[in-house]
PAMIVO-687819 format. One record per residue (C-alpha): x, y, z; residue in three letters. Coordinates in steps of 0.001 Angstrom, whole numbers, plus 500000, padded with zeros to 6 digits. Example, Ala and Ser with C-alpha at 12.3 -4.5 7.8 and 13.67 -1.06 7.14 Angstrom:
BEGIN
512300495500507800Ala513670498940507140Ser
This chain:
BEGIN
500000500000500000Unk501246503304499155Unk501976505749502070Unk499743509345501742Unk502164511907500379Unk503577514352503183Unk502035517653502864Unk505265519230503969Unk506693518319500950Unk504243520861498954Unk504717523049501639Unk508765523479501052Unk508181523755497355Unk505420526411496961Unk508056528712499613Unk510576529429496685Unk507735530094494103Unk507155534169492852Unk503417533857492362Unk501198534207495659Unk500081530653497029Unk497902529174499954Unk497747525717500926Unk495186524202503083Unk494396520665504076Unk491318518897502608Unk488833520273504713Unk489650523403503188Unk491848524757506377Unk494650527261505627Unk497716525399506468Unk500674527897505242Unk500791530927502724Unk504311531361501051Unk506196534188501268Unk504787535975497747Unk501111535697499047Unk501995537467502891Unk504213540648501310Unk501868541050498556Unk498796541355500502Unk500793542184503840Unk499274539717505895Unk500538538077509679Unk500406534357508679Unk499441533674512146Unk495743535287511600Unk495227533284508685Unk496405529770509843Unk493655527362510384Unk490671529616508736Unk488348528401506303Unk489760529467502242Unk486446530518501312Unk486323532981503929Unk489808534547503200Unk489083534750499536Unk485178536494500321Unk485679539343503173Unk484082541929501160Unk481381539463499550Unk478392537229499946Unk478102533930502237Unk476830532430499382Unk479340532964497702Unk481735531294499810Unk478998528046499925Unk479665528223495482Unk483347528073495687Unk483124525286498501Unk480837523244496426Unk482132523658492716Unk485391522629494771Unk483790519606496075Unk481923518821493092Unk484832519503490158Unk488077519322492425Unk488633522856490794Unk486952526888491056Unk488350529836489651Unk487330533186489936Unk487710536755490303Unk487793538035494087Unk488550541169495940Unk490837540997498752Unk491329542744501806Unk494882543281503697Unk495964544209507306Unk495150547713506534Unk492183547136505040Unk493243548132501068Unk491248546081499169Unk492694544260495470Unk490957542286493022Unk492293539433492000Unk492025536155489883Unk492308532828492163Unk492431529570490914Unk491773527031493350Unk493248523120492490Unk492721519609494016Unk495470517777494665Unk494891513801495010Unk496689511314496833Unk497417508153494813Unk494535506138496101Unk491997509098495272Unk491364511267498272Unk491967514597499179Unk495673515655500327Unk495363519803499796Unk494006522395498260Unk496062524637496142Unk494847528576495731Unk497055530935493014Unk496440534388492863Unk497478536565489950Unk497017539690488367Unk493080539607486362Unk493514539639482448Unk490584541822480845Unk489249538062479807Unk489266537232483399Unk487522539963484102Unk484870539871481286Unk484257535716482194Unk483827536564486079Unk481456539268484990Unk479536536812483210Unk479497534004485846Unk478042536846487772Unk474873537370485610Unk474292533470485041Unk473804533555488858Unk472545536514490303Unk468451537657489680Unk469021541129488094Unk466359542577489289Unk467122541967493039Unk470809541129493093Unk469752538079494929Unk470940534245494119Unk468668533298491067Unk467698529762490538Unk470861528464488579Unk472487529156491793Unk469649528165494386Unk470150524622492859Unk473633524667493129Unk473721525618496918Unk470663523413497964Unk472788520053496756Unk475335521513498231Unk473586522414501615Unk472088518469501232Unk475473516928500525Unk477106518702503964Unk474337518400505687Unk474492514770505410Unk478052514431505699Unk477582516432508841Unk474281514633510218Unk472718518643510871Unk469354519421509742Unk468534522611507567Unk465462523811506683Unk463932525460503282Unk461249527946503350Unk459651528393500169Unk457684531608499916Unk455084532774497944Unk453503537109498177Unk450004537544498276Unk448409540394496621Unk451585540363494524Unk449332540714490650Unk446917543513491938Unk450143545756493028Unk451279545066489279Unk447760545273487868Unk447076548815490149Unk449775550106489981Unk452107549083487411Unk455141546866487119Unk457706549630488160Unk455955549914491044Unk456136545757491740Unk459721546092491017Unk460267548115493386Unk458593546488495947Unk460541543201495047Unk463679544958495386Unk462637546048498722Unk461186542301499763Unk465021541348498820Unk466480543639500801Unk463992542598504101Unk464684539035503618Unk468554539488503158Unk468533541696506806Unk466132538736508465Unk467986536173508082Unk471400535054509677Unk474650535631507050Unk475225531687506723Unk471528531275505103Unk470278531875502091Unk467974533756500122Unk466668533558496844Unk464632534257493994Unk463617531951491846Unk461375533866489614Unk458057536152489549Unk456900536932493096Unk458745533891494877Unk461556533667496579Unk462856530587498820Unk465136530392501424Unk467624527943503264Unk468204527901507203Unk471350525929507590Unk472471523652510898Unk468950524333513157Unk468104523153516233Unk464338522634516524Unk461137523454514564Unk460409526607516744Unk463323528494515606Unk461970527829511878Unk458877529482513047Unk460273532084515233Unk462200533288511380Unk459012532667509126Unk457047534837512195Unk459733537971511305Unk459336537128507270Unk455752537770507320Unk455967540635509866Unk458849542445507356Unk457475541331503870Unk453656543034505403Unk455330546426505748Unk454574549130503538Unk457132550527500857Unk456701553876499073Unk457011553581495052Unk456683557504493827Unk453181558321494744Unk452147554566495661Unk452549553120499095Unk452320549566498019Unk451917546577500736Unk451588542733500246Unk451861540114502549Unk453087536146502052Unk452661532847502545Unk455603530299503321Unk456114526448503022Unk458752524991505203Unk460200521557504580Unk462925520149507020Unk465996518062506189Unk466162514855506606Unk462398515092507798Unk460661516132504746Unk463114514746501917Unk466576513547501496Unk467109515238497830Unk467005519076497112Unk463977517709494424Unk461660516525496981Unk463010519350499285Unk461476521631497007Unk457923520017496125Unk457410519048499658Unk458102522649500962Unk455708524177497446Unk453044521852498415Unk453173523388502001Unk453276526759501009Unk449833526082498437Unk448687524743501919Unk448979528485503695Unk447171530211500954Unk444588527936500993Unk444220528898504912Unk443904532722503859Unk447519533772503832Unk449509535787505967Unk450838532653507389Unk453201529784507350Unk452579525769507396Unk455304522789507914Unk455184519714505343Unk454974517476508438Unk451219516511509386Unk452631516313513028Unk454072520043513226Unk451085521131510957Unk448173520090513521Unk450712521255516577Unk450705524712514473Unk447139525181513780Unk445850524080516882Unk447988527070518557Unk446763529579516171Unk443147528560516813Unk443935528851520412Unk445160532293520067Unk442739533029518140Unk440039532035521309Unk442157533665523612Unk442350536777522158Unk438422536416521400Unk438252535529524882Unk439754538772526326Unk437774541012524000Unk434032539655525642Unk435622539236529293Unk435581535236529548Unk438163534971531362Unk437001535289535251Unk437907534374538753Unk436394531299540858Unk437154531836544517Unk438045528556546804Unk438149528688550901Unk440820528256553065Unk439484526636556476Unk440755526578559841Unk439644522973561230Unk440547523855564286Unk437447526537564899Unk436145526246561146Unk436839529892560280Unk437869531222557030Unk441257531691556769Unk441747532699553253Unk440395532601550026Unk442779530970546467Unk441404532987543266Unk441255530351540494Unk441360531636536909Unk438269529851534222Unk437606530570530752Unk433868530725529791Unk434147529251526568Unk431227529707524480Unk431848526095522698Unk433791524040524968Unk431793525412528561Unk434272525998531381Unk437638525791531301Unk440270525248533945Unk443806527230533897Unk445498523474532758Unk443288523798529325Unk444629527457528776Unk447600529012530879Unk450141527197528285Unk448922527944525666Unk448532531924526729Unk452434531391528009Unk453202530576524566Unk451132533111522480Unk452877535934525134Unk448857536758525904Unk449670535523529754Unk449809538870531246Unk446470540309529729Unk444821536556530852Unk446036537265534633Unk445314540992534518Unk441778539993533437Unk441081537733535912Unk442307539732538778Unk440656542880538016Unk437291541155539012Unk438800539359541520Unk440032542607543082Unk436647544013543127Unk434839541392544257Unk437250541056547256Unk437023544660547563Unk432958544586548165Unk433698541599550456Unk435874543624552723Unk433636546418552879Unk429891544544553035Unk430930541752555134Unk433878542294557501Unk435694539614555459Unk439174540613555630Unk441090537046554849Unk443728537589552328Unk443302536439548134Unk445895533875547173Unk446788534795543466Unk448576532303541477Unk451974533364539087Unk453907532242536752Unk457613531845537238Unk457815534655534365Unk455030537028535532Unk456901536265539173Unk459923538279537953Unk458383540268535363Unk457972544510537381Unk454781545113535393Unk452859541906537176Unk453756543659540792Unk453028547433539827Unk449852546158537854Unk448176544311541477Unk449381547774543352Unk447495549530540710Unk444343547245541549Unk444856547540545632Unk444957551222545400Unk441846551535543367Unk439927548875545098Unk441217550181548242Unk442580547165549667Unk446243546863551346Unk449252544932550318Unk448273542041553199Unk445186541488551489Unk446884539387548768Unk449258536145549255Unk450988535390546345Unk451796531854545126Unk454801531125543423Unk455231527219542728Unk458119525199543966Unk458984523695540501Unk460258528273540266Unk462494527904542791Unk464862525118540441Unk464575527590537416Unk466662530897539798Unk467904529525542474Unk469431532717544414Unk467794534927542124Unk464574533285543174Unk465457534240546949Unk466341537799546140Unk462880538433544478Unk461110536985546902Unk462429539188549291Unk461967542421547325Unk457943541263546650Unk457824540177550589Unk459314544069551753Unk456372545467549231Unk454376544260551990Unk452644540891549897Unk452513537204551833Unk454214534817550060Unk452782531031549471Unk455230528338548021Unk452763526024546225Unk453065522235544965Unk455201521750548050Unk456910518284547486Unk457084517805544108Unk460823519230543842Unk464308519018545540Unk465667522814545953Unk463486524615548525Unk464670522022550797Unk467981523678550726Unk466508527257550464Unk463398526995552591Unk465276528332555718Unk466611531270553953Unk463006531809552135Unk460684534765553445Unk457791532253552822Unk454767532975554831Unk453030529606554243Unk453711526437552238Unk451294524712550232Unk451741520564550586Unk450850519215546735Unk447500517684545958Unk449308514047544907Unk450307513831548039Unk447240514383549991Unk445129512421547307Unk446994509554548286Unk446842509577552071Unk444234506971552416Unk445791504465550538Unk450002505098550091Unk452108504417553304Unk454864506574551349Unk452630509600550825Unk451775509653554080Unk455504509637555134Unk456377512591553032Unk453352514416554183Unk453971513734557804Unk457835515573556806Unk456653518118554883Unk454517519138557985Unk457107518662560305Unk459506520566558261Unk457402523840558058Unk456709523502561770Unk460401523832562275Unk460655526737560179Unk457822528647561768Unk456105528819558555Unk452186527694558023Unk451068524400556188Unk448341524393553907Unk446818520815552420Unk445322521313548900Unk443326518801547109Unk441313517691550986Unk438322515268549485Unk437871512951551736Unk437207512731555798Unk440012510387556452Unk442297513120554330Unk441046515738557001Unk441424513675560245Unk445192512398559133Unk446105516067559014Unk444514517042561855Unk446563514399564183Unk449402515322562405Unk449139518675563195Unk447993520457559672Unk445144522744560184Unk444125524476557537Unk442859522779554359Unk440979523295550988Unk439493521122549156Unk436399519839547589Unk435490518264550829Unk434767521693551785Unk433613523610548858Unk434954523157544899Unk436037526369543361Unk432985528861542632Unk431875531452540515Unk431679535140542383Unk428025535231542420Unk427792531592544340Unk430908532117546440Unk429379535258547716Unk426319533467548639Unk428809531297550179Unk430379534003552788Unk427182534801553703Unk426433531903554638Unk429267530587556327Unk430808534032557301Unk430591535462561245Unk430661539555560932Unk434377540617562997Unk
């Protein structure tokens, strides 16, 4: 077997040569420039030495570019071309590169060798040319000669690699009427301006595109997850909605975008294509101003989160969103104690919801904050009637997010509420689940300090169902803990559950802070606590979470005037 040629050996000899050489290895790494190349652009060898060839040879141009020479290199073993240049001191030089594969005897890569001369007016004239074949002249943009090129490539390192990228195929809407209106100078311009968008959306190692007419595709190299895709075709629609001013004309259109996924969707840039086409049809069927995956899975995930945001913000326009009120009681004299506000969605198809059904899904449509502020605005009056018509002056436990928990506006916003309902800090306990105290750790502690000095009690809820308040609890200024529903649902018939509950109690007794059983349903539930020293408790064995109207009936009831 022959040995692999030392690459030393080309090293030495390119040294004594006049013409301007680099050498890299064959992943296309800069491995020594002779002496010619680093006094004739005046470059330290040592900032060169292990960067990418393509990069060197495209400082003042295009990514894509750099993605053509790597794959006509890969493809032919060859790639020549004109190039400006930049040295140390920035001067910038145009020259003529010619970039060679050198093979070892049994076929593979040893180097790549790069000569730079002086451009001929030929040169020149060919390189101009190679730039029309692949750049749209309208928009300056890759045209489709080029897409083609770079999507194979993007497949071939992408599989070589095991990454995923993702295409976006997009389509305008409204696109003939702006022609048909207005006239075509008018659409050119607004195509230009499209380009432009799309170019400044998009990270420099993608690509953009136009492949003709009024569509344009894109590819998102190495990603991560689906969400990101979204999170980009999200800011595409946003940009590509925006008016643009043509003369006279303001001129607007919006889009709709397929997205196909490597190796998901297609292992060839063919069905890569179709598949994301076929997905893009799909959003203008729906209207649109939107974007749809090729993957049935992703699609349903998708459209079930626009129709809920949809509802929710439907929801918060006619007030559906309201408080139920639960009690707190005392066993030891059966007094009230407190009162949890629970938020419910009034859902004119699907009847009451509970915060499981909805809070997610308002986390992930950012519509959280107006759910919550909706929710406690009634709350806050109804508890501010209560106070004054009934002597009830038992604090409202108001359930957070970890978010809201940190975010200024959810404080200032139930400050707002006390002041206008007339009601004082004390009034309100605020629950912040254990599963938040993982998430910030010290941060965590800070903030509950700064909420507890504003003068709000502070509940820890799901107590039990994590690890780190353990080693924070002491340092906590927690008011009362909440131990988890599992737990006490279980009482009756797990020997474990009654072990932890038994600690959790013991625990908070040690720490001079209140326990508080959730989820009490049964009368064994209640007496277990009771001999093991946990007095207050809500539950359904009590009362289930009400409406205002019923829970008011409720106080009146159940309530003895102060």
């Amino acid at each position: 077997m022959q040995e692999k040629p030392d690459l030393s050996q080309f090293e030495l000899a390119y040294q004594y040569l006049s013409e301007a050489i680099l050498l890299t290895d064959e992943a296309g790494k800069i491995r020594n420039a002779n002496p010619a190349f680093l006094a004739e652009f005046d470059v330290d060898l040592r900032l060169i030495l292990d960067r990418d060839i393509s990069a060197i040879l495209l400082e003042s141009t295009k990514q894509m570019d750099a993605r053509l020479i790597q794959s006509e290199i890969e493809q032919n073993g060859h790639w020549s071309g004109l190039v400006e240049l930049k040295s140390q001191t920035q001067k910038s030089v145009s020259r003529f590169v010619q970039v060679d594969t050198v093979k070892t005897p049994q076929g593979g890569v040893l180097c790549h060798v790069a000569r730079f001369s002086q451009p001929s007016e030929s040169q020149e004239g060919n390189a101009a040319l190679q730039e029309m074949a692949y750049r749209d002249e309208l928009t300056g943009l890759a045209n489709r000669a080029l897409f083609n090129q770079l999507l194979k490539h993007e497949v071939s390192q992408s599989q070589r690699q095991k990454t995923q990228f993702a295409l976006l195929f997009i389509d305008l809407d409204g696109f003939k009427q702006v022609n048909d209106n207005v006239g075509h100078d008018a659409g050119d311009v607004l195509l230009c301006a499209i380009a432009d968008r799309l170019e400044k959306s998009l990270r420099k190692s993608d690509v953009v595109a136009r492949l003709g007419g009024d569509e344009f595709v894109v590819i998102m190299n190495n990603i991560k997850d689906s969400e990101t895709v979204a999170n980009v075709a999200e800011k595409i629609i946003r940009q590509i909605r925006k008016p643009v001013s043509s003369g006279p004309n303001i001129v607007e259109v919006g889009c709709s975008i397929g997205i196909s996924i490597y190796p998901e969707n297609g292992l060839d840039a063919d069905n890569l294509v179709h598949h994301a086409d076929v997905a893009m049809y799909r959003a203008k069927q729906q209207g649109g101003a939107n974007y749809f995956y090729f993957s049935e899975e992703l699609n349903r995930e998708l459209q079930d989160n626009k129709r809920m945001e949809r509802d929710i913000i439907t929801g918060l326009s006619k007030n559906q969103f309201v408080p139920y009120f639960q009690p707190l009681i005392d066993q030891r004299n059966g007094k009230l104690v407190g009162i949890e506000c629970l938020a419910r969605w009034i859902h004119p198809d699907n009847g009451l919801r509970t915060p499981i059904e909805f809070i997610p899904a308002a986390k992930k449509v950012g519509l959280i904050h107006e759910v919550l502020g909706q929710v406690l605005e009634q709350a806050f009056t109804h508890l501010g009637d209560w106070h004054n018509k009934l002597g009830c002056l038992v604090p409202l436990s108001v359930n957070v997010t970890s978010r809201q928990f940190y975010q200024q506006q959810t404080i200032d916003s139930m400050l707002n509420l006390l002041k206008t309902n007339n009601l004082s800090a004390d009034a309100i306990r605020i629950e912040v689940t254990e599963s938040t105290l993982q998430e910030k750790g010290d941060a965590l502690i800070e903030q509950l300090r700064r909420i507890s000095h504003a003068g709000f009690s502070i509940t820890l809820d799901d107590f039990g169902t994590g690890y780190s308040s353990l080693r924070y609890l002491q340092q906590l200024p927690v008011d009362t803990l909440k131990i988890d529903r599992s737990f006490v649902r279980n009482i009756d018939n797990n020997p474990h559950d009654k072990v932890i509950v038994k600690a959790i109690i013991q625990l908070a007794q040690t720490l001079g802070i209140e326990a508080i059983a959730e989820g009490v349903e049964s009368e064994t539930q209640r007496l277990f606590l009771m001999d093991n020293h946990c007095h207050i408790m809500q539950g359904y064995l009590f009362s289930p979470a009400l409406p205002a109207d019923r829970f008011n009936q409720y106080l009146e009831n159940f309530l003895i005037p102060a």
